[in-house]
MARGUBA-909993 format. One record per residue (C-alpha): residue in one letter; z, y, x. Coordinates in steps of 0.1 Angstrom, whole numbers. Example, Ala and Ser with C-alpha at 12.3 -4.5 7.8 and 13.67 -1.06 7.14 Angstrom:
MARGUBA-909993
<site residu="A" Z="78" Y="-45" X="123"/>
<site residu="S" Z="71" Y="-11" X="137"/>
end
This chain:
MARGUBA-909993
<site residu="X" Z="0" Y="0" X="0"/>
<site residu="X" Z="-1" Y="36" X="12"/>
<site residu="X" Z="3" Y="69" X="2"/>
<site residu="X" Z="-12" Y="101" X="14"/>
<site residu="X" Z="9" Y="135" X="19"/>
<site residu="X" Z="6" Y="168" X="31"/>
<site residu="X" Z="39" Y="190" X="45"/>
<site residu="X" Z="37" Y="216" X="18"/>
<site residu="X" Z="62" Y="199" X="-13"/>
<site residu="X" Z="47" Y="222" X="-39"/>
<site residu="X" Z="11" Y="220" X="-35"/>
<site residu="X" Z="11" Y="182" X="-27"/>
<site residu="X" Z="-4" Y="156" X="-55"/>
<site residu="X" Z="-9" Y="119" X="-46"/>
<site residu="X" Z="-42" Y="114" X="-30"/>
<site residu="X" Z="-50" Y="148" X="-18"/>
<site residu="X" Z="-60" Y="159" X="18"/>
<site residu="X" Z="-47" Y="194" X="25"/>
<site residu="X" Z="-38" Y="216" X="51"/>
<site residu="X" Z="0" Y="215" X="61"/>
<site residu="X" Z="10" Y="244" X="43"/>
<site residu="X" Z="-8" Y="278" X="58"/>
<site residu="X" Z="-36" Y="280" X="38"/>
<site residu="X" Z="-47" Y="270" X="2"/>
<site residu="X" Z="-81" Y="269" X="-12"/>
<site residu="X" Z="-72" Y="288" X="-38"/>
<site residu="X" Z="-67" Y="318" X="-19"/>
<site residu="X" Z="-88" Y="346" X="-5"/>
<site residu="X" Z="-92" Y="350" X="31"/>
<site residu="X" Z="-75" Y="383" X="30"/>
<site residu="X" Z="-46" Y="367" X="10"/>
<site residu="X" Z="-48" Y="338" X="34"/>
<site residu="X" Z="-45" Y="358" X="66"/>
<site residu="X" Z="-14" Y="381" X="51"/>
<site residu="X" Z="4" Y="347" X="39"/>
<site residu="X" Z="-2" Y="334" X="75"/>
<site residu="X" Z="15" Y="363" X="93"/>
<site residu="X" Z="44" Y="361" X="67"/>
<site residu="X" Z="49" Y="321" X="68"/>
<site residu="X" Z="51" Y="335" X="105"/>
<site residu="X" Z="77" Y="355" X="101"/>
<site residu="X" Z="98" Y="341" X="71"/>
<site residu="X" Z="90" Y="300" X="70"/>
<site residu="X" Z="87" Y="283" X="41"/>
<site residu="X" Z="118" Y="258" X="26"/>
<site residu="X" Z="119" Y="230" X="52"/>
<site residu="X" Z="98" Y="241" X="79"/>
<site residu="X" Z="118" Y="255" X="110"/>
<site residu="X" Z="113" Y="268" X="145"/>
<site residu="X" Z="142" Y="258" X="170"/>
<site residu="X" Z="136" Y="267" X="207"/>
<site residu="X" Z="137" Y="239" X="231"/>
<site residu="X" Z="156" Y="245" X="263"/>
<site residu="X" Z="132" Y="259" X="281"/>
<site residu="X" Z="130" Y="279" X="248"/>
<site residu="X" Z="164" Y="291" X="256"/>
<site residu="X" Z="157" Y="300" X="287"/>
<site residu="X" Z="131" Y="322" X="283"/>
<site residu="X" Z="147" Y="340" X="257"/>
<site residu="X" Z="175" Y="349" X="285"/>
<site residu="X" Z="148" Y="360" X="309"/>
<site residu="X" Z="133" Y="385" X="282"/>
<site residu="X" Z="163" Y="396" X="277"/>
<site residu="X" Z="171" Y="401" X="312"/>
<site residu="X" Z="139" Y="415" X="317"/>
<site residu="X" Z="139" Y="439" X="287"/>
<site residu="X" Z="174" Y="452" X="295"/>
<site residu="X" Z="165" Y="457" X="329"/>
<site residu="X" Z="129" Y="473" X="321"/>
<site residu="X" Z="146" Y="496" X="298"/>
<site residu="X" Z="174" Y="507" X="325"/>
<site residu="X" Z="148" Y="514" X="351"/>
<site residu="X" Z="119" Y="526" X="332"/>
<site residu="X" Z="96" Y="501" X="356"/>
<site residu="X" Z="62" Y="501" X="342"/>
<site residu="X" Z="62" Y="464" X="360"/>
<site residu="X" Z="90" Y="449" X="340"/>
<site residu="X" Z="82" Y="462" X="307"/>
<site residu="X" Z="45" Y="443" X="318"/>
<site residu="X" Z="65" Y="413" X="326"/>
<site residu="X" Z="83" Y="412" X="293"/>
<site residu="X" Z="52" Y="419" X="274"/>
<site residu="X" Z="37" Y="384" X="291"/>
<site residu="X" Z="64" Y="368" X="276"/>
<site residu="X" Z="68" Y="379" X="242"/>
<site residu="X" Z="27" Y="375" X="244"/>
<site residu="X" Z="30" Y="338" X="256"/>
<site residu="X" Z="55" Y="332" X="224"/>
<site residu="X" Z="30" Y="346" X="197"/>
<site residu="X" Z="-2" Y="328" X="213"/>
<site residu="X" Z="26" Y="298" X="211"/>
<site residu="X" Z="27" Y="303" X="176"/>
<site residu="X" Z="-11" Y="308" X="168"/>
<site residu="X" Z="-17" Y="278" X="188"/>
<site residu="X" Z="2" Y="256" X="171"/>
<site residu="X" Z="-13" Y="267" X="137"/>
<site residu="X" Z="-43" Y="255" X="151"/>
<site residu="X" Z="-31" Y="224" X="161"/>
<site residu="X" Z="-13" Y="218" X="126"/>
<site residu="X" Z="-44" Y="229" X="106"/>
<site residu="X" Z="-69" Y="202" X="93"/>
<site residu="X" Z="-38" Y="178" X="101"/>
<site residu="X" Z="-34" Y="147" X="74"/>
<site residu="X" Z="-15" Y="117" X="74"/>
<site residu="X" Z="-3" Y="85" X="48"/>
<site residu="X" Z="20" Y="58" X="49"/>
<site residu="X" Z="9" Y="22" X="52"/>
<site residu="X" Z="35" Y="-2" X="41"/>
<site residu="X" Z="39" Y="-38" X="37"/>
<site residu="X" Z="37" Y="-57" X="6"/>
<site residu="X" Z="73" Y="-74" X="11"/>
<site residu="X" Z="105" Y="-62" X="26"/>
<site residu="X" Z="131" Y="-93" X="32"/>
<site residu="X" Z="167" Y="-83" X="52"/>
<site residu="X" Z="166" Y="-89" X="85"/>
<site residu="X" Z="131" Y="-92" X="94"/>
<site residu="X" Z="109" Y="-68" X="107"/>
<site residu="X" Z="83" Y="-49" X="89"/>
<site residu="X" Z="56" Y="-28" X="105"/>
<site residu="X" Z="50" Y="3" X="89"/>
<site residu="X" Z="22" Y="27" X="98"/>
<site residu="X" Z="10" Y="64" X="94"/>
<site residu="X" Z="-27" Y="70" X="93"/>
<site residu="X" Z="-35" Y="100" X="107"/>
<site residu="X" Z="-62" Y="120" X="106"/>
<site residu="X" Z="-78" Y="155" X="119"/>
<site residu="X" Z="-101" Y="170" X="99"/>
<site residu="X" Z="-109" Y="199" X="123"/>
<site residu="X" Z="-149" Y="206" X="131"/>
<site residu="X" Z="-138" Y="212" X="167"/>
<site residu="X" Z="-107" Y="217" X="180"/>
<site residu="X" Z="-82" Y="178" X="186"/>
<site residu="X" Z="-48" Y="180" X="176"/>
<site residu="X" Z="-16" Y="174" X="201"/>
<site residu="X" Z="16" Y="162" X="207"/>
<site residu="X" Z="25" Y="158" X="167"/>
<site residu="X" Z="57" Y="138" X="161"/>
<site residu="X" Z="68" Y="125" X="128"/>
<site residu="X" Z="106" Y="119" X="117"/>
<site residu="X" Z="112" Y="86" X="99"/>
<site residu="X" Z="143" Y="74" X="83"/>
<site residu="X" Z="156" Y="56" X="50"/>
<site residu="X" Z="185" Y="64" X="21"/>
<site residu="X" Z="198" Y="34" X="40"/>
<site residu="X" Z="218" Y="23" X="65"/>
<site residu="X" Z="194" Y="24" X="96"/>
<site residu="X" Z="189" Y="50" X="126"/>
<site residu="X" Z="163" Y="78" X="122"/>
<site residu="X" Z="131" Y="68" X="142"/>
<site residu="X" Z="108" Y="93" X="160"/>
<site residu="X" Z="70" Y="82" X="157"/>
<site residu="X" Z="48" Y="99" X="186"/>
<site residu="X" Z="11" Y="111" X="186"/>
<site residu="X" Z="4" Y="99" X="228"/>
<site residu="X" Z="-26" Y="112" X="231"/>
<site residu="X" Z="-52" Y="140" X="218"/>
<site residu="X" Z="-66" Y="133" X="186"/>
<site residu="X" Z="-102" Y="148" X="188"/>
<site residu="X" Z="-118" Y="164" X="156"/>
<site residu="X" Z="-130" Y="137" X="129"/>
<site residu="X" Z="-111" Y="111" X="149"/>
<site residu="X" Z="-81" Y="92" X="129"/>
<site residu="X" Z="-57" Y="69" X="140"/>
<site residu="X" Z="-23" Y="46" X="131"/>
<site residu="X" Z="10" Y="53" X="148"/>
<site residu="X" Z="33" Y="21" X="141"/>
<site residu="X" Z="65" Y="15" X="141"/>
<site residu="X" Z="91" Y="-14" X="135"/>
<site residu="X" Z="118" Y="-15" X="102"/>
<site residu="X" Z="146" Y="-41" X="100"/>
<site residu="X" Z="164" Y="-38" X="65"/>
<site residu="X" Z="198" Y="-45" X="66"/>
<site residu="X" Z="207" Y="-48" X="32"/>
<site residu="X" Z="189" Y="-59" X="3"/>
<site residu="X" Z="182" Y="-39" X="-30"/>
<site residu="X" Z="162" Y="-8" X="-33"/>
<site residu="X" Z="151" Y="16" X="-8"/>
<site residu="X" Z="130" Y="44" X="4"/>
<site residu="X" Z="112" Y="52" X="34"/>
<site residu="X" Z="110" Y="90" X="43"/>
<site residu="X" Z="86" Y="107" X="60"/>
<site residu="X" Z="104" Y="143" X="69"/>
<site residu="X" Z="72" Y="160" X="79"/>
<site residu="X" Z="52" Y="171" X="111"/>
<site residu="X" Z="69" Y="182" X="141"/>
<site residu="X" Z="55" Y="195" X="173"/>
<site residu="X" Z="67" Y="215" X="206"/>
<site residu="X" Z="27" Y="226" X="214"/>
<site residu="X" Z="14" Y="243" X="235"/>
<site residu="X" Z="42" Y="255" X="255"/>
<site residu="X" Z="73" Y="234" X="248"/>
<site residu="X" Z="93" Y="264" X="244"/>
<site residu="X" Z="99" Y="260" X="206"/>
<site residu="X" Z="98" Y="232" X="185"/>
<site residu="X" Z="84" Y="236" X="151"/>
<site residu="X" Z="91" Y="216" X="121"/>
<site residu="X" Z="65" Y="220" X="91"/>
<site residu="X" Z="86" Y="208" X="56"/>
<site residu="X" Z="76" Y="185" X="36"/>
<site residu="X" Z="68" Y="149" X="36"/>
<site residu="X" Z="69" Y="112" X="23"/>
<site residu="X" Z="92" Y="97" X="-1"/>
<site residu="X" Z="80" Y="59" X="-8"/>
<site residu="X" Z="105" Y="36" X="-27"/>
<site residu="X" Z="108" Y="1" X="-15"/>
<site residu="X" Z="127" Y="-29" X="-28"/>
<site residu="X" Z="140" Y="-52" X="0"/>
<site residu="X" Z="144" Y="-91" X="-8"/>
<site residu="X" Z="172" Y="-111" X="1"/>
<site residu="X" Z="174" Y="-127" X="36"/>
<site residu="X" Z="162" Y="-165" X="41"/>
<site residu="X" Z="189" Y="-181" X="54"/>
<site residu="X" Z="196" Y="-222" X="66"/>
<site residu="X" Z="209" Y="-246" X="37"/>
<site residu="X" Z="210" Y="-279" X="30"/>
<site residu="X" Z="197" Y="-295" X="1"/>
<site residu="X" Z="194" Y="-332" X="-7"/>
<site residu="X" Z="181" Y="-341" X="-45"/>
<site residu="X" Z="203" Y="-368" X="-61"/>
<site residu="X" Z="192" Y="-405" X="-60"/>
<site residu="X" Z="173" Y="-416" X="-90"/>
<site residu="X" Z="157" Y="-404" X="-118"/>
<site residu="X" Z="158" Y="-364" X="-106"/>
<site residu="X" Z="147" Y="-373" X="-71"/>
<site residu="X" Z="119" Y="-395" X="-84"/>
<site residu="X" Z="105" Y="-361" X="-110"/>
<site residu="X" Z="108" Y="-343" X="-81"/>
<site residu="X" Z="81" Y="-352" X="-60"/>
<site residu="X" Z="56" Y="-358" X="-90"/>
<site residu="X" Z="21" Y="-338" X="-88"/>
<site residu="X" Z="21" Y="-309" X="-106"/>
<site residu="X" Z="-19" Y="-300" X="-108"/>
<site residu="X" Z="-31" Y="-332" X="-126"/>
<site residu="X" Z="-51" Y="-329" X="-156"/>
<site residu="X" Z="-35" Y="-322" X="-190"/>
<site residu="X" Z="-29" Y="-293" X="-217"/>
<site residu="X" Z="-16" Y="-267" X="-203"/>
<site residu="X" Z="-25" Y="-232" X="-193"/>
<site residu="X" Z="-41" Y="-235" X="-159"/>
<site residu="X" Z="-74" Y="-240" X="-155"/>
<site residu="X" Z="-84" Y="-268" X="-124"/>
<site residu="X" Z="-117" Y="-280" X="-132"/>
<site residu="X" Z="-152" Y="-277" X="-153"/>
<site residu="X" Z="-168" Y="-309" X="-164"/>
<site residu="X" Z="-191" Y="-328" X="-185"/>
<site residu="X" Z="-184" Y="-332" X="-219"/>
<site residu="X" Z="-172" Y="-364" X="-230"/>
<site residu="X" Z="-164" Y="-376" X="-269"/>
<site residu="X" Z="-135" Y="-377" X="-281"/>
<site residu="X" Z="-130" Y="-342" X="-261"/>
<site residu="X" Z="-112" Y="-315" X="-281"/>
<site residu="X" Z="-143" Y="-282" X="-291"/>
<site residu="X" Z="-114" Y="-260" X="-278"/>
<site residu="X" Z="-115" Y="-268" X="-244"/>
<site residu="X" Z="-153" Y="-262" X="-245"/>
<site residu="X" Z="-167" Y="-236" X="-215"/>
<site residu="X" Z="-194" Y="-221" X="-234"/>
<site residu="X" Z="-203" Y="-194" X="-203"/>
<site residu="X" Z="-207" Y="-226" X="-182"/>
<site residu="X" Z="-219" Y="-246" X="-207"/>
<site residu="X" Z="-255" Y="-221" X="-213"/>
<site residu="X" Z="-261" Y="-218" X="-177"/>
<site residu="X" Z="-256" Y="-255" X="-171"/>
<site residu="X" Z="-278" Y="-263" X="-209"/>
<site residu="X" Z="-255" Y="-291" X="-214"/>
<site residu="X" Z="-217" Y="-288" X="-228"/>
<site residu="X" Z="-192" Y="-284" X="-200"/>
<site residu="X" Z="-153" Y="-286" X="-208"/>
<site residu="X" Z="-124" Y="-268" X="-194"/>
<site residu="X" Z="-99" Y="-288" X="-173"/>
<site residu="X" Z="-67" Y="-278" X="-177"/>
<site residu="X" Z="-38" Y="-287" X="-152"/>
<site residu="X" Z="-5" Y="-307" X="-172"/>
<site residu="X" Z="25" Y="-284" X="-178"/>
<site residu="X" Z="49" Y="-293" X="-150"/>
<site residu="X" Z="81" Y="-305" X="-164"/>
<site residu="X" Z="87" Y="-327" X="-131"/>
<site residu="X" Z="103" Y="-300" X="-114"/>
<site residu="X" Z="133" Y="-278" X="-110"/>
<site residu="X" Z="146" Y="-249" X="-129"/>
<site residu="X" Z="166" Y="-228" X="-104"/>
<site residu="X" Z="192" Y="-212" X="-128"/>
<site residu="X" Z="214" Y="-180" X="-110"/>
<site residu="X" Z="246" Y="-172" X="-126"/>
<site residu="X" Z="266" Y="-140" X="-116"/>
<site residu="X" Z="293" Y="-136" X="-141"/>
<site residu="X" Z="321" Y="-111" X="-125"/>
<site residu="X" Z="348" Y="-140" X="-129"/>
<site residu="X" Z="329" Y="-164" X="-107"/>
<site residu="X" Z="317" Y="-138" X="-82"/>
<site residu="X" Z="339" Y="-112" X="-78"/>
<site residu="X" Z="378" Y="-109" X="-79"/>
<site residu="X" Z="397" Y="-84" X="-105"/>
<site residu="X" Z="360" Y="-69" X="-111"/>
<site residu="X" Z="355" Y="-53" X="-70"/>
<site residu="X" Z="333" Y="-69" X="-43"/>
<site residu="X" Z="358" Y="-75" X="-15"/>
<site residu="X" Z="345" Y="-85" X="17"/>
<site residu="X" Z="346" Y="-123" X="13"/>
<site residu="X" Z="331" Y="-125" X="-25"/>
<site residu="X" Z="306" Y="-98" X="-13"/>
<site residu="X" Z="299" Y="-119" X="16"/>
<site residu="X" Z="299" Y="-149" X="-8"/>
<site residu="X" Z="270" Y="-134" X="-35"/>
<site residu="X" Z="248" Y="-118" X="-5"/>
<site residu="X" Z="246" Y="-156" X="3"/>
<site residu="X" Z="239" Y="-168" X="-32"/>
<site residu="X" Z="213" Y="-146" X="-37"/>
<site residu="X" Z="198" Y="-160" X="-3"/>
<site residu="X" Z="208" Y="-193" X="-10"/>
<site residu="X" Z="188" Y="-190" X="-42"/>
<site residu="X" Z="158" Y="-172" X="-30"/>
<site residu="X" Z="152" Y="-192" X="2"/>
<site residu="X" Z="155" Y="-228" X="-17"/>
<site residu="X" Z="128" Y="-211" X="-43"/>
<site residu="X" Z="103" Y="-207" X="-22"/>
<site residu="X" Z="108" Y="-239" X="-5"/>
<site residu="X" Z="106" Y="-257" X="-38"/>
<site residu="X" Z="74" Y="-240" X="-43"/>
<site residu="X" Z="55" Y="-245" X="-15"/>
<site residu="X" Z="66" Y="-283" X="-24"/>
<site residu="X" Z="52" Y="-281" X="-58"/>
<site residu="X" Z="83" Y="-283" X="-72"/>
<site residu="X" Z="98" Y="-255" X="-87"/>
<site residu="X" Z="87" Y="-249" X="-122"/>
<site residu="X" Z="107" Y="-221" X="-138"/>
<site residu="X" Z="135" Y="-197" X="-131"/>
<site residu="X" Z="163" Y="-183" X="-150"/>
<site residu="X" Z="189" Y="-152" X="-142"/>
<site residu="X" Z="221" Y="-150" X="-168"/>
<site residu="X" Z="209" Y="-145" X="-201"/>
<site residu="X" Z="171" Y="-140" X="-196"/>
<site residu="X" Z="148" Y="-160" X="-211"/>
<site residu="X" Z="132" Y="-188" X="-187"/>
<site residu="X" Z="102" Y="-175" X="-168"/>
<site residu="X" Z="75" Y="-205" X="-159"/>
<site residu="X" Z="62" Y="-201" X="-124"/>
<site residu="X" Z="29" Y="-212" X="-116"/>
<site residu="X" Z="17" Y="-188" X="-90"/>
<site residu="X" Z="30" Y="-166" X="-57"/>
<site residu="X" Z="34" Y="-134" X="-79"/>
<site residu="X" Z="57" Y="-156" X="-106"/>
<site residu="X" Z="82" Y="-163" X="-74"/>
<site residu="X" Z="80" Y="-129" X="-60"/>
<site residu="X" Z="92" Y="-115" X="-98"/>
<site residu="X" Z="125" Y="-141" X="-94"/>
<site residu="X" Z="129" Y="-125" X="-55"/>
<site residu="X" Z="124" Y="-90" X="-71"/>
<site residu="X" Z="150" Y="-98" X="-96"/>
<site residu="X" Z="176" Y="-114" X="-67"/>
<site residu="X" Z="175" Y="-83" X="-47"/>
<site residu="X" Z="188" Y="-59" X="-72"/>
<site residu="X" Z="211" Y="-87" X="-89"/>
<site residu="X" Z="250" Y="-76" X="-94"/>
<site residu="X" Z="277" Y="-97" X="-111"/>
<site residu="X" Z="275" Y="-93" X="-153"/>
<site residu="X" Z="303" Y="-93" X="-173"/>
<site residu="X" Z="294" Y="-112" X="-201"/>
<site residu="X" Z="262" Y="-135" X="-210"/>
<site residu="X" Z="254" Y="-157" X="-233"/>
<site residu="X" Z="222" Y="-182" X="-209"/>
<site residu="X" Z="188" Y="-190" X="-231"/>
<site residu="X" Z="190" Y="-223" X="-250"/>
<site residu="X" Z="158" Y="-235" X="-230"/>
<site residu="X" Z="172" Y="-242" X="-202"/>
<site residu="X" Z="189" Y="-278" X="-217"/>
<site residu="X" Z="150" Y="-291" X="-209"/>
<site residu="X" Z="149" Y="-285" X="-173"/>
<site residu="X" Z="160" Y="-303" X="-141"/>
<site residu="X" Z="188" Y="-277" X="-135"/>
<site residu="X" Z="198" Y="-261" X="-104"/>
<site residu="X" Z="229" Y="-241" X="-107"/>
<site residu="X" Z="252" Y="-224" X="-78"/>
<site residu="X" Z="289" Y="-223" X="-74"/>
<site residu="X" Z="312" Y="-206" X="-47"/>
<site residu="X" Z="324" Y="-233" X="-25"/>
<site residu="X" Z="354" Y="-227" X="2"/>
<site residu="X" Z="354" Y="-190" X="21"/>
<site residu="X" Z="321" Y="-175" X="21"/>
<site residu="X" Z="302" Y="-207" X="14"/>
<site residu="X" Z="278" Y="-216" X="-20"/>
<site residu="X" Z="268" Y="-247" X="-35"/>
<site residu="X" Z="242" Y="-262" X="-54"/>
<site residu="X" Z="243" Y="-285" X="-83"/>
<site residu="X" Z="216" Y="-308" X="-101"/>
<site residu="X" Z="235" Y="-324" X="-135"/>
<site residu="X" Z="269" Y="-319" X="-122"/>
<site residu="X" Z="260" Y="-337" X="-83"/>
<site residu="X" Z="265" Y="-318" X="-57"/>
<site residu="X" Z="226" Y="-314" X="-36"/>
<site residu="X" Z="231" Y="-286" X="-13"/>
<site residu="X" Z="249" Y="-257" X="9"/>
<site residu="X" Z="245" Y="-226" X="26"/>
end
């Protein structure tokens, strides 16, 4: 996914390229030039200019240089301080330059899990006829916990040229987040100021629970046998497998009639058998189990960060086995799953998952091969299949 932004909050809209703020098409040149000088002077809410050390320490030589011009009435030293209140305004013009014709957007990843890393790009681009763009640094950060990365353009960017900067994000903690952009930040030409253009990227992001190591062994006998069953074999379900030849006795629902008048001979639609040889992983959060006297303490929150985990991680494995054939979260109704985007929903639904008061679980759940989860001793979880005990994390 991505999402292009300009610095300037108020005349940003998704999917526009636009100058960083100075100028707006709307506006004359006159106007243009007149807002310039005053952005100049006053900047706009978010954008800064801090002086760098060196920043400083030119400041301390003007003023040096000015008191001691003024005290001496040396045509040389008021010369001198001229250069350098000259070299800050050409500072200032060449920077605009360098900012002007700048855009960027964020490239994210499709999933976020805790603990693994995510790269996470910003496309940048100058748009300039002529003139390349320098030493442009981007702050990044999250609401989250997480320290504040500084993402670095290394080289010139030449007009028309655009190129990703990258950068690695570990979540810490599952649930929502958002990944913000603060804006363009640069210390061309001179390095005596450092200035900040407001503005930015706000993308929300919901992180899924870590994977983490369990053990799970299905009971002996008539689950464990179901288990291991195909689940794309022919029948009546809702999945479609296969086209063929008609063949009587074959239901005139199940006829393909697109297929059927490019082929000139009836073809029927295969259908794959509704999979009830599988397991229904069934996630219970009630307060009472999960939480003590209604508060997260360290153990129980320790204790449900691993039963969402637990529950995620043995999801997936059940179906890249073909096994897992529906999922169910307190009192929701069960929700089939039959593709990848199924078992990201019930992942989607484990990261922002907090213990409920009171629930009353759907009645369809009695048909299923049930998977349940229990806290076990300290921080550990277990799973159950008909009362047996099949796994831990």
């Amino acid at each position: 996914m991505s999402t292009w932004a300009e610095p300037n909050p108020s005349a940003a809209r998704p999917g526009d390229w636009a100058d960083p703020g100075f100028f707006s098409s709307r506006l004359s040149r006159e106007s243009g030039f007149w807002r310039l000088l005053w952005i100049m002077v006053l900047p706009p809410e978010g954008s800064r200019i801090i002086p760098t050390p060196a920043g400083y320490a030119l400041i301390l030589v003007a003023l040096g240089l000015g008191t001691a011009a003024y005290n001496t009435a040396s045509n040389i030293l008021f010369m001198a301080l001229s250069l350098l209140l000259s070299s800050l305004i050409l500072s200032g013009f060449l920077s605009w330059l360098n900012f002007k014709g700048t855009r960027w957007r964020l490239n994210l990843p499709t999933q976020f899990r805790v603990g693994e890393k995510a790269d996470l790009q910003i496309e940048l681009r100058n748009t300039k006829a002529l003139l390349p763009t320098y030493n442009i640094c981007f702050n990044v950060r999250t609401r989250g916990p997480g320290k504040k990365e500084r993402v670095f353009l290394d080289s010139r960017l030449n007009a028309g040229e655009q190129r990703r900067l990258g950068w690695i994000y570990r979540p810490q903690e599952r649930g929502r987040d958002t990944i913000i952009v603060s804006g363009l930040e640069s210390q061309f030409p001179f390095g005596f100021l450092r200035k900040i253009v407001g503005g930015g990227i706000k993308h929300p992001i919901t992180v899924f629970p870590a994977r983490i190591d369990y053990t799970f062994q299905p009971p002996v006998g008539h689950h464990a046998r179901r288990r291991g069953e195909a689940s794309r074999r022919p029948g009546g379900g809702a999945e479609l497998i296969n086209i063929r030849r008609y063949q009587q006795g074959d239901s005139q629902r199940l006829v393909h009639w697109k297929a059927s008048a490019r082929l000139r001979r009836l073809m029927i639609r295969q259908m794959a058998e509704e999979n009830r040889d599988g397991y229904l992983v069934f996630v219970e959060s009630p307060a009472s189990l999960w939480s003590e006297e209604g508060k997260l303490h360290a153990q129980t929150a320790e204790r449900f960060e691993k039963l969402c985990s637990f529950a995620g991680s043995l999801a997936e494995d059940l179906f890249r086995q073909g096994s897992l054939i529906a999922y169910a979260i307190n009192d929701e109704p069960v929700s089939p799953v039959k593709r990848l985007h199924d078992l990201n929903a019930f992942l989607l639904k484990l990261s922002t998952l907090a213990p409920v008061e009171h629930y009353q679980p759907s009645p369809e759940i009695t048909s299923y091969n049930l998977i349940t989860f229990r806290p076990g001793v300290g921080a550990s979880v277990h799973a159950y299949v008909g009362g047996n005990s099949v796994g831990t994390a």
